[in-house]
C-alpha positions as CSV (number, residue, x, y, z in Angstrom):
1,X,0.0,0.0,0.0
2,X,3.1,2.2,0.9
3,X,4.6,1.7,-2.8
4,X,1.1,3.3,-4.4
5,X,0.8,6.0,-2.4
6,X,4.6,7.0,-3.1
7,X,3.8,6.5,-6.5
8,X,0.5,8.7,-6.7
9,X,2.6,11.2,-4.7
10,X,5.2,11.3,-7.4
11,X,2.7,11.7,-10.4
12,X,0.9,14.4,-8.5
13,X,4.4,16.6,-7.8
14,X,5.4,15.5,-11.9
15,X,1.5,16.6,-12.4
16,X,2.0,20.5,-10.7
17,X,5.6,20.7,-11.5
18,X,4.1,20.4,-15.6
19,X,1.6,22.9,-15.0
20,X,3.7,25.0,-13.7
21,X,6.1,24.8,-16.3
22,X,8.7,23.7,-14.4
23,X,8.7,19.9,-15.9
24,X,9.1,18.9,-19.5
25,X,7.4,15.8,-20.1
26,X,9.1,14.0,-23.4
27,X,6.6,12.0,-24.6
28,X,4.7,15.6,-25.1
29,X,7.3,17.2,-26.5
30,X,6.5,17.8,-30.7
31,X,9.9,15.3,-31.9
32,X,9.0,12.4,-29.7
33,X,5.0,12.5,-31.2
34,X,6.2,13.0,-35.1
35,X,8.4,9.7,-34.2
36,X,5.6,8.2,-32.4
37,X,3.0,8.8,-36.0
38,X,5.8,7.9,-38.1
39,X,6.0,4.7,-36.5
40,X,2.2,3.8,-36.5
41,X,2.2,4.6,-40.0
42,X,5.3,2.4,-40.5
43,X,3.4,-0.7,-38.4
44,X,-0.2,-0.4,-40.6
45,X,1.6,0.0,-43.4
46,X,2.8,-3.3,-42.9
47,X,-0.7,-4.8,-41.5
């Protein structure tokens, strides 16, 4: 129960420190989501 609560501790801080713009998150950032598309596209392509 101890390990949870740590861990929804964390995500809340991460989740202020964001709005606050003190935190960049990488998998929001505009390089990391063109690679993310580019890869789905790759993967149907091949489906």
């Amino acid at each position: 129960m101890q390990q949870r609560d740590n861990s929804n501790l964390t995500a809340i801080k991460k989740m202020f420190a964001t709005l606050e713009g003190q935190l960049e998150i990488p998998e929001q950032q505009p390089e990391y989501l063109l690679a993310l598309a580019s890869l789905w596209q790759q993967t149907l392509a091949i489906l």
